[in-house]
C-alpha positions as CSV (number, residue, x, y, z in Angstrom):
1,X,0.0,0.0,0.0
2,X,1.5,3.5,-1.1
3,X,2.2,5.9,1.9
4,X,1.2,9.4,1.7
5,X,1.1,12.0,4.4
6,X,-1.9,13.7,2.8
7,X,-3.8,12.9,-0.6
8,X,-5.7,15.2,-2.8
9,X,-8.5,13.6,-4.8
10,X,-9.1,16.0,-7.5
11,X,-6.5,17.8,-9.6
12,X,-8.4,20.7,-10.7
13,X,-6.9,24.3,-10.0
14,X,-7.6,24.1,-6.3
15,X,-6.5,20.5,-5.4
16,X,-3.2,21.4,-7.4
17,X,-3.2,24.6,-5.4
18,X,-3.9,22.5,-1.8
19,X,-1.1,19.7,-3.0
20,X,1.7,23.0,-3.7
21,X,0.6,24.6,-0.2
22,X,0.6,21.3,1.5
23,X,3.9,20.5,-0.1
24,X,5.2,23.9,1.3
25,X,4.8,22.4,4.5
26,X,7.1,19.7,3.8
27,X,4.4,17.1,3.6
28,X,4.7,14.0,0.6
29,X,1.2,14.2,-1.2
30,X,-0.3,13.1,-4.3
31,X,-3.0,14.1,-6.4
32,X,-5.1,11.3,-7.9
33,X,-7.2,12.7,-11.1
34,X,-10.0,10.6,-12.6
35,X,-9.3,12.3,-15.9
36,X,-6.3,14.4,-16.9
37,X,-5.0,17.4,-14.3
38,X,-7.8,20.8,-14.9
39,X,-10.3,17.9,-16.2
40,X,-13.2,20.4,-15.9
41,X,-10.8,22.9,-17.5
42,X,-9.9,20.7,-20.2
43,X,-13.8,19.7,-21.0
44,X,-14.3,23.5,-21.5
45,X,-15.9,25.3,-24.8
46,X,-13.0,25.4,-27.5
47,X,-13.0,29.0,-27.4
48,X,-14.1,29.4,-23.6
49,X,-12.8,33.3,-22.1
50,X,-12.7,33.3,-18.7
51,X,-14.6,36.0,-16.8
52,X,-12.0,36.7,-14.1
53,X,-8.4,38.3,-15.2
54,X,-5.4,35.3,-15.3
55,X,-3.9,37.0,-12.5
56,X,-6.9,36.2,-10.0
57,X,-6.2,32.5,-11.8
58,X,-2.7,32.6,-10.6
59,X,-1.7,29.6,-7.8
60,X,1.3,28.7,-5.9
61,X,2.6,32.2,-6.3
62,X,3.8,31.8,-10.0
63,X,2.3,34.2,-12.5
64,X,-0.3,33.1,-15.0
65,X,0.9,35.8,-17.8
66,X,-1.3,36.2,-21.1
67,X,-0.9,38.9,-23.7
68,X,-4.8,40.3,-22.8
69,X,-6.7,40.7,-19.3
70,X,-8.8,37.4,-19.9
71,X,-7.1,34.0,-20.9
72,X,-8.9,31.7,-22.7
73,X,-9.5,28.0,-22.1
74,X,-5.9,26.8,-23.7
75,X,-3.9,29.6,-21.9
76,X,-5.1,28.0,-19.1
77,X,-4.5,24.3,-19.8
78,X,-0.8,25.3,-20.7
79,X,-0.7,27.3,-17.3
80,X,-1.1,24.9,-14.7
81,X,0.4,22.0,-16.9
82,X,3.3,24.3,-16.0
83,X,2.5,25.4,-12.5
84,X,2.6,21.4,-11.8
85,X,5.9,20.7,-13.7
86,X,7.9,23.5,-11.7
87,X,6.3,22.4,-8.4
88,X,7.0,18.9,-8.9
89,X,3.3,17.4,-8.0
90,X,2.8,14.0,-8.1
91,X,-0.6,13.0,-10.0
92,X,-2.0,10.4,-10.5
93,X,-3.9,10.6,-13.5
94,X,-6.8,9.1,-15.0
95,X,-7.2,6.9,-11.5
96,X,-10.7,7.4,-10.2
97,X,-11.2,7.1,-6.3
98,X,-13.6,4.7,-5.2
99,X,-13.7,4.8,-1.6
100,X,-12.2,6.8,1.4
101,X,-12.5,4.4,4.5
102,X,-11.4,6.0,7.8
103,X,-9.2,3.7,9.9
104,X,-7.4,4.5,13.2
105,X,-4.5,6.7,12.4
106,X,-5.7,7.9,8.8
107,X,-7.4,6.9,5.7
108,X,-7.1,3.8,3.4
109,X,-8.3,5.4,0.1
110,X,-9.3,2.8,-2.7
111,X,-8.7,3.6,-6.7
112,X,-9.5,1.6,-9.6
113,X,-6.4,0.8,-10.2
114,X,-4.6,1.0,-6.6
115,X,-5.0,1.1,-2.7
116,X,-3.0,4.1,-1.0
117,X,-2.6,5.5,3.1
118,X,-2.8,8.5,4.0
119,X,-3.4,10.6,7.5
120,X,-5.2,13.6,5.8
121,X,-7.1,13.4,2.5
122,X,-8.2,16.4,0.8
123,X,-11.2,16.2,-1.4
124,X,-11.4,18.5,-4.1
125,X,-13.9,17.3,-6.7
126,X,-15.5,19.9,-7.8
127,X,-19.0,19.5,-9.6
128,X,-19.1,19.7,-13.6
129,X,-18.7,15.6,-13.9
130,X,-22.4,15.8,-12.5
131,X,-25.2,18.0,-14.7
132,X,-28.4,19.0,-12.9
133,X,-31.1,17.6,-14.6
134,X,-34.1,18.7,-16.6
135,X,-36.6,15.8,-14.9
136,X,-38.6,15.4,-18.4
137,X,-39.3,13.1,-20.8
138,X,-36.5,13.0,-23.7
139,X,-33.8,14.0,-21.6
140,X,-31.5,10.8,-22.4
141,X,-32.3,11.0,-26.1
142,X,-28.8,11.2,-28.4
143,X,-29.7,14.6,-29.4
144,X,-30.0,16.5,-25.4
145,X,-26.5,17.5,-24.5
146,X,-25.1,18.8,-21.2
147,X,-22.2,19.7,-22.3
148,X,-21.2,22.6,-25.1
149,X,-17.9,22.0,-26.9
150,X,-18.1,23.8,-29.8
151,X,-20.6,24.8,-32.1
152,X,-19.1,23.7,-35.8
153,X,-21.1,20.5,-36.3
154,X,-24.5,22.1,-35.9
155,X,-24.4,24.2,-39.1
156,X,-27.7,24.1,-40.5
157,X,-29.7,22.6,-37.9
158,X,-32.1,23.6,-35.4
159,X,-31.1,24.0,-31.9
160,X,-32.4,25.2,-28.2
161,X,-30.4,26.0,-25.8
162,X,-32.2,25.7,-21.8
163,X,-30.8,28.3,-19.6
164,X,-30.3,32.1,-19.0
165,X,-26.6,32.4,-17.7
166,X,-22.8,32.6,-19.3
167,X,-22.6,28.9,-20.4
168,X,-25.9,29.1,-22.6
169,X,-25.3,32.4,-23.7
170,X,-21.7,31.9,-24.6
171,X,-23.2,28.6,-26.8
172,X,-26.2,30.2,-28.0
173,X,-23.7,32.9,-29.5
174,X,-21.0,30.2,-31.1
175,X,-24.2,28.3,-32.3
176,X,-25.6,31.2,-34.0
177,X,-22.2,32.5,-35.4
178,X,-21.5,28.8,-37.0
179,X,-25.0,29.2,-38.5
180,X,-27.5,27.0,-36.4
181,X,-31.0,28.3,-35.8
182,X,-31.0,28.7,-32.7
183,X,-33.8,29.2,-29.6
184,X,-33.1,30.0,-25.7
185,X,-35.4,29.0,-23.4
186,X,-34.6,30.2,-20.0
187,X,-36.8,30.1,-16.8
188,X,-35.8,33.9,-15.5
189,X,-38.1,36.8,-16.5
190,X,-35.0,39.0,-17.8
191,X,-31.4,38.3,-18.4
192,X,-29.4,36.9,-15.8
193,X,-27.2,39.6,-13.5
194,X,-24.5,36.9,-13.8
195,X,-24.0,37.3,-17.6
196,X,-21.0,38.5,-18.2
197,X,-21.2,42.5,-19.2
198,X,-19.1,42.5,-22.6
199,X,-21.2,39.8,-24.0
200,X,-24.8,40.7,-23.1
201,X,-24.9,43.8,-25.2
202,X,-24.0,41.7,-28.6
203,X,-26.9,38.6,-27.6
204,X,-30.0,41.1,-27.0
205,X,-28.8,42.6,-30.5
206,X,-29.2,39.1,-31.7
207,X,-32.2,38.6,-30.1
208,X,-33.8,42.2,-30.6
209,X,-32.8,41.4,-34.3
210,X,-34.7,37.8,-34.3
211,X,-31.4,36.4,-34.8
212,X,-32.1,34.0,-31.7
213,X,-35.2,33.9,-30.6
214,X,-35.7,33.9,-26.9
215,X,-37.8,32.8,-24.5
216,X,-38.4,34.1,-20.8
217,X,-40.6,33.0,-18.0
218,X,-40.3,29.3,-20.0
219,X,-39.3,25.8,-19.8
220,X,-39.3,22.9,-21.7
221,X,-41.7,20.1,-20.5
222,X,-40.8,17.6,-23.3
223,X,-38.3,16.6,-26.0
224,X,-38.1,14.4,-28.9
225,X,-35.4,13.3,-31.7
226,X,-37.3,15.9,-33.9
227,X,-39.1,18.5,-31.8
228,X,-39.2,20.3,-28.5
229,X,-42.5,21.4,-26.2
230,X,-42.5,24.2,-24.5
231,X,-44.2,25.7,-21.3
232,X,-44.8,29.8,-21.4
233,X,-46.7,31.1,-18.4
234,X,-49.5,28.9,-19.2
235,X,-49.5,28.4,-23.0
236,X,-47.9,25.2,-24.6
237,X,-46.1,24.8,-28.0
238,X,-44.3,22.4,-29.7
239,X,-41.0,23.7,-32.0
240,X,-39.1,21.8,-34.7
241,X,-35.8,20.8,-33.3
242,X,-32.7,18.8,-33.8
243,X,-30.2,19.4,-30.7
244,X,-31.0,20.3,-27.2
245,X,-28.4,21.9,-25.0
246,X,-29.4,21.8,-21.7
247,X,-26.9,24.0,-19.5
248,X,-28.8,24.4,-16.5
249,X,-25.7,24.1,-13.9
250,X,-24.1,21.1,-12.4
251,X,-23.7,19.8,-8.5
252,X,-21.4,18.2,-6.2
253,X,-21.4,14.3,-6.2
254,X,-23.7,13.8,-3.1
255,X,-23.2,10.2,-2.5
256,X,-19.7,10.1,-3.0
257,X,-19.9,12.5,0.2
258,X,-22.3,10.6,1.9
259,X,-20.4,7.1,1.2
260,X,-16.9,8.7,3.0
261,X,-19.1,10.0,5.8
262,X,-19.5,13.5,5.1
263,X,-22.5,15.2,5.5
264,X,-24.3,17.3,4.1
265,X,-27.2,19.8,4.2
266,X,-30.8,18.7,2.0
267,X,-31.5,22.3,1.0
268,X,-28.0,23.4,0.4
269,X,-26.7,20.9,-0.5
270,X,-23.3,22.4,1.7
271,X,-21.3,19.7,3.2
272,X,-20.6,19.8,6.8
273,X,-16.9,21.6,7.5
274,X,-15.3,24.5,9.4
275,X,-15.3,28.2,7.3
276,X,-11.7,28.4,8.8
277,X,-9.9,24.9,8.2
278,X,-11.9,23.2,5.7
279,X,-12.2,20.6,8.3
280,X,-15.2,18.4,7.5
281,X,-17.4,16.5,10.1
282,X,-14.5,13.6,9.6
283,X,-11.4,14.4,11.4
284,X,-8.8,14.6,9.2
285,X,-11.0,15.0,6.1
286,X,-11.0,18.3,4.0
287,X,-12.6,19.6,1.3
288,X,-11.4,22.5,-1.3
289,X,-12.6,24.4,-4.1
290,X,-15.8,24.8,-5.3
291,X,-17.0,21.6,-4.0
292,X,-17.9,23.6,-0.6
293,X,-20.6,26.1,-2.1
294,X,-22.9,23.2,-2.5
295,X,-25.8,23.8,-4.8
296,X,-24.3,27.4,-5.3
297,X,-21.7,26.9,-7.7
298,X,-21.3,30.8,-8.2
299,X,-20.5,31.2,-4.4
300,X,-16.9,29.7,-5.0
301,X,-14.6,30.2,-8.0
302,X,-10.7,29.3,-8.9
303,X,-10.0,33.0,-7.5
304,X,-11.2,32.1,-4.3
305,X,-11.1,28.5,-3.8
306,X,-7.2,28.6,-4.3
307,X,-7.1,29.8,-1.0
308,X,-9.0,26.9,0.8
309,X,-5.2,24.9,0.4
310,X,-3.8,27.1,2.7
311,X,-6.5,27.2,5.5
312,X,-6.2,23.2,5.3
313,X,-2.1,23.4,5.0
314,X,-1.9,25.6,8.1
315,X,-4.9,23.3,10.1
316,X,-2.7,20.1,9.5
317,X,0.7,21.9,11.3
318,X,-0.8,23.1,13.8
319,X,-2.2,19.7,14.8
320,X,1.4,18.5,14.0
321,X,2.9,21.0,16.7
322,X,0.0,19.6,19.4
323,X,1.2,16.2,18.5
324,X,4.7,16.8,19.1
């Protein structure tokens, strides 16, 4: 069985951010990755533009430098590929974690492909491996997507986009642009606060222009290989369709928690920890990132959840100064 003083399951920006500060401490860690390190990152739009500036995406005090204000979703891969080269993490990649099992003086953790010990184990998951779902018929047809990559191969067809905020916006646009007919159908009564400022203006001129045709105060009830139904304060309508995107947000994976021992809250959807370690309810447990925001996933971001490795570095030495 590998050894580990702490492991970090997740390598996303702020379970590579957790391993460098835990590493600072001089403690031997590894990352284990179900995917490749930034997998959320990596499973971005094409031509995704972050909305915060590269140097609020900046960990482990090395400068994420990028010839404009915003990187986009490559400058970003080829960042913290780099930020984990010159810090020397260990990852494990593309090894999923199975099960965290608590044992006296630590944790057995159980991959597919191996069995490791650690005393501390820092889980930082995240959320976009798990979609929220619609709840209506069609949903698991081929054709309903949760997941925008780019908009190239729906050139000439008919498409709706669910949702209000960045991610369906930022499709809806690419969509339109690579000449899909395209339909938003969003639940809000007016544009989402969250969209981001330099992109709203060009949409409603879409929109205005019947470009894209939008839809407040609606939701789709039903959805076929050819056609869509939708619900509009009371009135009901079917629409010709092809493709559904339905980017309607994403959430923590609940019974992973549950099955290590964590709890968490029904409404929230918040797991049990403390605001100033990261401490779960399992001693010796941690969580980082975005994973502690629960159902909120705009509560947390990179440019705050990097932080959440300190807290947890500086939690575990001072319980190694108590020990000694």
């Amino acid at each position: 069985m590998n050894r580990k003083d702490v492991i970090v399951v997740g390598g996303g920006p702020c379970g590579l951010s957790a391993a460098i500060e835990l590493k600072q401490i001089g403690l031997d860690v590894v990352v284990i990755e179900k995917g490749n390190i930034v997998n959320s990152i990596y499973h971005y739009p094409t031509h995704q533009t972050f909305f915060s500036s590269s140097i609020k995406l900046s960990i482990g005090d090395i400068p994420f430098i990028t010839a404009v204000d915003k990187p986009k979703r490559n400058d970003a891969l080829v960042y913290y590929r780099k930020v984990a080269e010159l810090k020397e993490i260990a990852i494990q990649s593309f090894e999923k974690v199975e099960d965290i099992e608590r044992e006296i003086e630590g944790f057995r953790v159980v991959t597919d492909k191996d069995e490791y010990f650690a005393t501390n184990v820092v889980v930082a998951t995240g959320y976009y491996d798990n979609p929220n779902r619609l709840g209506v018929e069609g949903e698991d047809l081929p054709n309903v997507f949760h997941y925008f990559k780019e908009a190239h191969p729906f050139f000439g067809k008919k498409v709706v986009v669910i949702g209000g905020k960045n991610s369906s916006v930022d499709a809806a646009l690419e969509l339109e642009r690579a000449g899909a007919s395209v339909t938003v159908v969003y639940r809000g009564s007016e544009y989402s606060p969250s969209v981001k400022p330099w992109i709203l203006p060009g949409f409603d001129s879409l929109v205005r222009a019947g470009d894209i045709e939008m839809h407040f105060n609606a939701h789709v009830v039903a959805i076929t290989e050819s056609s869509v139904t939708i619900e509009q304060q009371g009135e009901t309508f079917v629409i010709d369709n092809d493709y559904v995107f339905a980017m309607i947000g994403y959430h923590p994976d609940y019974a992973f928690l549950k099955s290590i021992g964590i709890s968490t809250d029904e409404e929230s959807g918040c797991p049990t920890f403390n605001e100033e370690t990261m401490e779960t309810n399992v001693q010796g447990l941690y969580i980082a990132g975005v994973i502690a925001a629960g159902n909120n996933a705009n509560e947390i971001f990179i440019e705050n959840g990097k932080f959440h490795g300190g807290m947890i570095a500086r939690s575990i030495k001072a319980k190694q100064v108590v020990v000694k």
